[in-house]
C-alpha positions as CSV (number, residue, x, y, z in Angstrom):
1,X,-25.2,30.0,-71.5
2,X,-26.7,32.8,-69.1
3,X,-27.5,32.1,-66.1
4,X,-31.2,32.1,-65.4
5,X,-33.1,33.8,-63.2
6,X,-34.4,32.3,-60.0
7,X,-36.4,34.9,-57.6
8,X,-38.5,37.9,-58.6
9,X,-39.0,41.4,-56.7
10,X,-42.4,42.3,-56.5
11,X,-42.2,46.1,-54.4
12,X,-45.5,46.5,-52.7
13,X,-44.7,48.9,-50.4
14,X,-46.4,52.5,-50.5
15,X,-50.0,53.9,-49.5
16,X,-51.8,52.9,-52.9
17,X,-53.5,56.6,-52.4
18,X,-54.4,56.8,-56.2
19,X,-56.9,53.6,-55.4
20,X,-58.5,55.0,-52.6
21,X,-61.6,54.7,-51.2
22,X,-60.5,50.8,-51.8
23,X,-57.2,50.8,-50.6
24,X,-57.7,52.9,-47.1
25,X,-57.7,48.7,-45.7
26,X,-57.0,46.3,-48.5
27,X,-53.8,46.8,-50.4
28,X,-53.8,47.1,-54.1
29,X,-52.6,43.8,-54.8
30,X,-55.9,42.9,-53.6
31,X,-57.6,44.5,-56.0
32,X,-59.7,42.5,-58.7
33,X,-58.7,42.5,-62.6
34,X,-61.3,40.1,-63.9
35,X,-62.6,38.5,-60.4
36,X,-58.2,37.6,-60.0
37,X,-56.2,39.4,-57.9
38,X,-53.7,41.9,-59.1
39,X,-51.2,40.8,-57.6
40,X,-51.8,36.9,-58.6
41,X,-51.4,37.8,-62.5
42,X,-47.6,38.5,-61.5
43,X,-47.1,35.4,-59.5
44,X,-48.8,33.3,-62.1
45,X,-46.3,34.9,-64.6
46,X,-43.3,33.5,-62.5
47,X,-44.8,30.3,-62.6
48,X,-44.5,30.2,-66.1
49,X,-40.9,30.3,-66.5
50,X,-40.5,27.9,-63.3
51,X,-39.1,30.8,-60.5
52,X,-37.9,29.8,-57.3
53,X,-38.7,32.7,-55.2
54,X,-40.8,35.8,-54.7
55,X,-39.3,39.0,-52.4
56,X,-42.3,40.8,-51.6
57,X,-41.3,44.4,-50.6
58,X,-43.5,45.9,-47.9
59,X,-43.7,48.6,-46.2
60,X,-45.7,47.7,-43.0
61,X,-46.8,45.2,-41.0
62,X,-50.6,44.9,-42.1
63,X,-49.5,44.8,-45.5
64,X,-46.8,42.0,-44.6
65,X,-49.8,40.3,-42.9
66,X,-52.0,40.1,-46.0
67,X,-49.8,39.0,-48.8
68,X,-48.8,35.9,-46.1
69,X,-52.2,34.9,-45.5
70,X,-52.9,34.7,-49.0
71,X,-49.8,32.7,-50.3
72,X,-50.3,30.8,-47.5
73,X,-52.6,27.2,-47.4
74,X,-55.3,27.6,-45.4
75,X,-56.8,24.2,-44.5
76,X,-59.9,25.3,-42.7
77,X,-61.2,26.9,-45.7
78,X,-60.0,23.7,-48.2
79,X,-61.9,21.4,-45.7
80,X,-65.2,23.3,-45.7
81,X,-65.0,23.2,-50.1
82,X,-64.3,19.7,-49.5
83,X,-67.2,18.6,-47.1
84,X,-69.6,21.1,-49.8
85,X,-68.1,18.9,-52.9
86,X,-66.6,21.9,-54.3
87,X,-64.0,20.6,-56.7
88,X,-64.1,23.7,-59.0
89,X,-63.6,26.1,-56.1
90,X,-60.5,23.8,-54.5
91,X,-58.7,24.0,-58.0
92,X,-59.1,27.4,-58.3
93,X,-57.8,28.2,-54.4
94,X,-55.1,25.2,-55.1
95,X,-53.3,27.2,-58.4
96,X,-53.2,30.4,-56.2
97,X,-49.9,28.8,-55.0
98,X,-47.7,28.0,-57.1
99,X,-46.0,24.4,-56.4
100,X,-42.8,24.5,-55.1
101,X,-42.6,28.5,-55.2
102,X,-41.1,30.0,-51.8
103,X,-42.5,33.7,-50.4
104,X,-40.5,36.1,-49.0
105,X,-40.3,39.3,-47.3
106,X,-38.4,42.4,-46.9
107,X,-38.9,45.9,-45.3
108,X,-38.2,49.1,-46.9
109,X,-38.8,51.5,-43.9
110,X,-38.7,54.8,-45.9
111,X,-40.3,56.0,-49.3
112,X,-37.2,56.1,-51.0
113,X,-37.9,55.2,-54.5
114,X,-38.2,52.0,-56.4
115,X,-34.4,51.6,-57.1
116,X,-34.1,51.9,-53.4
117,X,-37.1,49.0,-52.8
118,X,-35.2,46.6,-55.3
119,X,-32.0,47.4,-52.7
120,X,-33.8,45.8,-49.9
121,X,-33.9,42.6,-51.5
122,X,-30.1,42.0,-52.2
123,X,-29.7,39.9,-48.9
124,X,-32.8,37.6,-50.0
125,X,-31.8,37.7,-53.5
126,X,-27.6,36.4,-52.5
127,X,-26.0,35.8,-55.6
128,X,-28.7,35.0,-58.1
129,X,-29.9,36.8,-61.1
130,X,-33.0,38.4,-60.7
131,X,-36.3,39.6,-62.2
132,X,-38.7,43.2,-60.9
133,X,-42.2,43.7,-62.2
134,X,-44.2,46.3,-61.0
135,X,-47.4,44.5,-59.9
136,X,-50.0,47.7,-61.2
137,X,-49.1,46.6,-65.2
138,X,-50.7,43.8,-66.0
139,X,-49.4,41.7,-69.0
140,X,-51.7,39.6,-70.7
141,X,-51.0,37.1,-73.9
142,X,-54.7,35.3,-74.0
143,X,-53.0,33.4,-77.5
144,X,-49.6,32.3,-76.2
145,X,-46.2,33.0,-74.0
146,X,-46.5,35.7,-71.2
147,X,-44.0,38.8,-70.8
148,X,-41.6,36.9,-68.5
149,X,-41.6,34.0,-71.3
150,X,-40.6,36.0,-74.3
151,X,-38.3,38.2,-72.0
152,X,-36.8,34.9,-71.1
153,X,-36.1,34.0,-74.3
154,X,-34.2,36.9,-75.3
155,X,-32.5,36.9,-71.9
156,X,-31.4,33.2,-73.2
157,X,-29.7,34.8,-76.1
158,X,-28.6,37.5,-75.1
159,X,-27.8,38.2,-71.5
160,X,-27.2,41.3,-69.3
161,X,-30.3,43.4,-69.0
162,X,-33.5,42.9,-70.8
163,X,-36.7,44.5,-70.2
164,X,-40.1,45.1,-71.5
165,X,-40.7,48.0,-74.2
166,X,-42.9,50.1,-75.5
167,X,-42.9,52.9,-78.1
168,X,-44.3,55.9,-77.3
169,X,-45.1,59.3,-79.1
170,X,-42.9,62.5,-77.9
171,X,-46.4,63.6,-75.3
172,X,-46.1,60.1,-73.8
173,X,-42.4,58.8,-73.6
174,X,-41.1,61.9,-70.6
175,X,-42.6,59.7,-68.5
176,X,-40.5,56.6,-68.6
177,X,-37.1,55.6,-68.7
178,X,-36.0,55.9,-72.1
179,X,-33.9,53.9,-73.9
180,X,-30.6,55.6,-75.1
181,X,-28.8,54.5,-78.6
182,X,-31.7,52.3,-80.0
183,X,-31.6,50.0,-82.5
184,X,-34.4,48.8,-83.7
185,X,-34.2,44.7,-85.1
186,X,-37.5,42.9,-85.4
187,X,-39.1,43.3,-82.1
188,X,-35.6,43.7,-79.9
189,X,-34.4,47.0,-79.2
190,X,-30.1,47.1,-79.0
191,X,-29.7,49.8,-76.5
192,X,-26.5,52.1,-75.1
193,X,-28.0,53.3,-72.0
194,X,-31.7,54.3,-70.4
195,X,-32.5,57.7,-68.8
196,X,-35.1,58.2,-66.8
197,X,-38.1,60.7,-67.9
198,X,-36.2,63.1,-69.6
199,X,-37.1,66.3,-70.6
200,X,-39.2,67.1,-73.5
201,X,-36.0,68.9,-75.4
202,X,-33.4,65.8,-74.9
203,X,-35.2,62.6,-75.5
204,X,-32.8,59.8,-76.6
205,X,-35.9,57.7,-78.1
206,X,-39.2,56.7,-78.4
207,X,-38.5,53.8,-77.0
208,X,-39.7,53.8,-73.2
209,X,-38.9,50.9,-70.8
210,X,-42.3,49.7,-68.5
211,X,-40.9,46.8,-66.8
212,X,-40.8,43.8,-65.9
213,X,-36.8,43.4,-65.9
214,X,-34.9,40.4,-66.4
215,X,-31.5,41.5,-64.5
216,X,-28.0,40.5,-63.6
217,X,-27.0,40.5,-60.0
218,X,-24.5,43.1,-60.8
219,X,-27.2,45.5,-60.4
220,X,-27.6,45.0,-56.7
221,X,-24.0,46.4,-56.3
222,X,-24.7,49.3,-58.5
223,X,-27.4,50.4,-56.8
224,X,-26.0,51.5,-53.8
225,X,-24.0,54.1,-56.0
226,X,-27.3,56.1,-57.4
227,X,-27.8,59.3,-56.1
228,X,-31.4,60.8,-56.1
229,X,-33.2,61.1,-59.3
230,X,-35.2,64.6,-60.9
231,X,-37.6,63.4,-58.9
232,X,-35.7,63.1,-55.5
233,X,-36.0,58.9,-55.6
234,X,-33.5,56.3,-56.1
235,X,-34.7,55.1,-59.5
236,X,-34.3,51.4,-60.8
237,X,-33.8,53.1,-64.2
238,X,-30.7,55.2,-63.1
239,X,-28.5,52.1,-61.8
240,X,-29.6,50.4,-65.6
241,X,-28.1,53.2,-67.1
242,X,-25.2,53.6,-64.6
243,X,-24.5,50.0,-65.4
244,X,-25.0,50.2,-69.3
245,X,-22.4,52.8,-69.1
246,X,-19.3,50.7,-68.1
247,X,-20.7,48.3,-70.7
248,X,-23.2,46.1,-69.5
249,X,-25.6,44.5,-72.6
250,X,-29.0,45.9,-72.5
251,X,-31.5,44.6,-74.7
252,X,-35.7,46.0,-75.3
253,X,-38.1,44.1,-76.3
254,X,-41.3,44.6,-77.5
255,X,-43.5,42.1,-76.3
256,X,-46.7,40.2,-77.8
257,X,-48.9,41.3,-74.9
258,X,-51.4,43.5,-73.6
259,X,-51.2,46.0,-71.1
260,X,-53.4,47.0,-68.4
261,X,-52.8,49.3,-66.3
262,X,-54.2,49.3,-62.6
263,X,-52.6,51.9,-60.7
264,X,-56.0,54.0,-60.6
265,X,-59.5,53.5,-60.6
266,X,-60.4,54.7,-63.9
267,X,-57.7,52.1,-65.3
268,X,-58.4,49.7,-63.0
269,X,-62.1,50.2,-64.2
270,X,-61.0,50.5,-68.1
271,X,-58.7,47.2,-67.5
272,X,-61.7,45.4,-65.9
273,X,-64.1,45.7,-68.6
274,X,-61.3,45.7,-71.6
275,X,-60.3,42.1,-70.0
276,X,-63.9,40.9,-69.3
277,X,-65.1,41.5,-72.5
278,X,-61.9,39.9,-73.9
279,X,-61.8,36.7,-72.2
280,X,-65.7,35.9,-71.7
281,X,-67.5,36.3,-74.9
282,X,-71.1,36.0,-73.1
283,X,-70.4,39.8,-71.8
284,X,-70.3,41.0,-75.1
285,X,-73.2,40.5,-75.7
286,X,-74.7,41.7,-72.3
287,X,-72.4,44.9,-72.9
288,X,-74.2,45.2,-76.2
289,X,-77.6,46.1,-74.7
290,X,-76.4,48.3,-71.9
291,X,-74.7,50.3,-74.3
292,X,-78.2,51.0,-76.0
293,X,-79.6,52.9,-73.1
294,X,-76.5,55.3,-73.7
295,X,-76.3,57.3,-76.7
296,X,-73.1,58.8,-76.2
C-alpha cells in the first residue's frame, strides 16, 4: 500500500511576460479558460482525489495577495447574492473552495528554476508525499476521471514516481523531459530515468513528461543535490532522473485527457474557443455563421 498524496505544489511565481498586456496587474492564474479561472481547473483537480493542502509558490507580495483573496470566503459579497436571491451565483462562488482544503504559501525570492520552486515547499510539505502541476496546462476529461484521478490510480499500483505523458515526434520532444528506457504497456510507460530537453542527436524517447507529478517525499532531499540545468535552472526533471538512477520506480502515463495550453495568448485564445465550443453546444452553432463571413 503507497502512501497517498496529501498536498500539491502549484509554483506561481514569475512575471507571466508571455501574457502580457493582461498580466502587467492580474497574474495568470487569473486568467479565464472558458469564463473559470486558470488556476481554479488545478484546484478543482485536487478536489477530486480528496487533497489536504495546496503550497502556492509566489514570488511577491501582490501576487501572494491575490491568490488569498480568492481562496478566501468573502461574506460581503455572499450577503449581497443572498439579499438579490442569487442561488445560482452563491453555488458557483461556494465550489471555488474546496471543503475542507487548506491554502498555503511559500516565497521563492530568486528565479531559480522550477526544481528550485518545488524546494521551497519542503518545510510546508513535512513528511508527506506530494503532487506538482504546472497551472498553464490545463487537463480536461469532459467524459470521466481527471489527470490527478488516473495518475492516482497508477500511483496506487505502482508507487515511486508517476507522471503525466505524452508522445511527441523528434521536432517536438527536445523540449521536455524525456523519458529514458521506455517501455511501452497499454497506456503506462515503465521508465529507467528522464532527461531534460535533450539534444536533437541523443533523444532517449519519444516519450516526453508534461506534468502533473505524483511524487515521493524523497524527492525533496534530492533536490538540494541538482546542479544547474542546460538552461542555467534547477529543473524538477533533473532530481527525477537523479532519483531514478539510484533506483527509484518511475512510471508514465498517458492519460485520457485533453490538453490546453495557456501559457500565451494565442493558446490561451486557441484553448478558449477549443473548450467553449466543446462544452457548450449553442456556440457551435453561433461559430458556424461567423465563420461564413471568412473565407479563409
Amino acid at each position: 500500500m503507497h502512501k497517498k498524496p496529501e498536498v500539491c505544489i502549484l509554483p506561481v511565481a514569475g512575471l507571466s511576460t508571455r501574457n502580457l498586456p493582461s498580466t502587467k496587474a492580474l497574474h495568470k492564474g487569473f486568467l479565464t479558460l472558458d469564463s473559470k479561472p486558470i488556476i481554479q481547473y488545478a484546484v478543482d483537480a485536487c478536489r477530486e482525489i480528496g487533497i489536504k493542502e495546496i503550497v502556492f509558490i509566489y514570488s511577491d507580495q501582490s501576487c501572494k495577495h491575490l491568490f488569498e483573496s480568492h481562496f478566501s470566503k468573502n461574506e460581503w459579497l455572499e450577503n449581497h447574492l443572498k439579499e438579490k436571491n442569487k442561488s445560482e451565483l452563491l453555488e458557483v462562488l461556494d465550489e471555488v473552495i474546496p471543503h475542507g482544503m487548506k491554502f498555503s504559501f511559500a516565497e521563492q525570492k530568486e528565479p531559480k528554476g522550477n526544481g528550485h520552486a518545488v524546494l521551497m515547499a519542503k518545510e510546508i510539505v513535512g513528511d508527506r508525499n506530494f503532487i506538482v502541476m504546472w497551472p498553464d496546462d490545463v487537463y480536461v476529461n469532459l467524459k470521466g476521471e481527471g489527470v490527478l484521478k488516473q495518475l492516482l490510480n497508477v500511483y496506487e499500483k505502482f508507487g515511486g514516481i508517476v507522471e503525466n505523458t505524452s508522445e511527441f515526434p523528434d521536432s517536438e520532444i527536445v523540449r521536455y523531459g524525456v523519458l529514458v528506457g521506455a517501455q511501452k504497456e497499454g497506456n503506462i510507460i515503465h521508465a529507467s530515468g528522464l532527461v531534460e530537453k535533450p539534444a536533437r542527436d541523443k533523444i532517449p524517447s519519444n516519450f516526453g513528461v508534461l506534468g502533473p507529478y505524483i511524487l515521493p517525499n524523497e524527492i525533496m532531499g534530492i533536490l538540494p543535490e541538482v546542479t544547474k540545468g542546460t538552461n542555467g535552472e534547477i529543473n524538477l526533471a533533473d532530481a527525477l532522473g537523479l532519483a531514478a538512477q539510484r533506483g527509484m520506480k518511475m512510471t508514465g502515463v498517458i492519460c485520457d485527457v485533453e490538453r490546453f495550453d495557456c501559457g500565451t495568448n494565442e493558446e490561451l485564445a486557441k484553448a478558449n474557443l477549443k473548450l467553449s465550443l466543446e462544452r457548450h453546444q449553442e456556440l457551435r452553432k453561433l461559430a458556424r455563421e461567423v465563420l461564413k463571413d471568412y473565407k479563409d
